[in-house]
N, C-alpha and C positions, 0 to 999 in steps of 0.2 A: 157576097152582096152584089145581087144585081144594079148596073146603070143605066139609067133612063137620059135620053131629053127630049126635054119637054115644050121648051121656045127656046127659042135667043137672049141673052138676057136683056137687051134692051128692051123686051116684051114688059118685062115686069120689072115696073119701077120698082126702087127702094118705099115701104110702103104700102107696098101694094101684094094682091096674092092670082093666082090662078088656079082654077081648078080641074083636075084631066084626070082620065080616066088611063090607069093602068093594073093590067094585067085583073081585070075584071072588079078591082078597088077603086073609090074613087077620092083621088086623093090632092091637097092641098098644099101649094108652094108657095111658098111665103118671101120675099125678100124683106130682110129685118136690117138695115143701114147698110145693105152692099154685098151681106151673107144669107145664102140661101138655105129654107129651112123645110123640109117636107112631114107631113103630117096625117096622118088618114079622117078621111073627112066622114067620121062615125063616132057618136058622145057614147062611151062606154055606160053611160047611164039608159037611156034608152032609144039608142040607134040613131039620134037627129042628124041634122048635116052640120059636125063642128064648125066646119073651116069657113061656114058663111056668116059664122057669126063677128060683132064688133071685136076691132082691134083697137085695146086700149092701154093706159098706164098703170101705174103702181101707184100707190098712196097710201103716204103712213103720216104719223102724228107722234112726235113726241111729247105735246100737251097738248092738251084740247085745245081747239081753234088756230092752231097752228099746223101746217098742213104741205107735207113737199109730194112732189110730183114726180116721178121720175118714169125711167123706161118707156118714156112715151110708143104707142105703136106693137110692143113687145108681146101684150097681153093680148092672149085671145078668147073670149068670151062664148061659149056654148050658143049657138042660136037658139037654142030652145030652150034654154035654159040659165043663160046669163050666165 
């Protein structure tokens, strides 16, 4: 497995993502609480750009109208497709 860098890490907050172009991919670094996550930035459904889309939580319910929240950030949502 090849290794890349890609910034500094203080480039990319916790939070936050960057996105760079390697080896003719273009691809999505994510820092997720302090761990860094890479991801190709192509929705295997029909080719959109994943990696710009929101970054959001988890939500479940164990009854109705009761509602927790967790992973906040963790989740990434298809730009094209939510």
């Amino acid at each position: 497995m090849a290794k890349h860098v890609v910034a500094p890490v203080k480039e990319i907050a916790p939070g936050e993502r960057k996105i760079v172009e390697l080896e003719g991919r273009s691809i999505g670094v994510f820092n997720v609480n302090g761990e860094f996550y890479a991801l190709r930035n192509r929705c295997p459904h029909q080719g959109g750009p994943t990696c710009e889309g929101k970054l959001t939580g988890f939500v479940t319910a164990d009854v109705p109208g009761e509602y927790t929240y967790s992973r906040k950030g963790e989740i990434l949502r298809c730009a094209w497709h939510g």
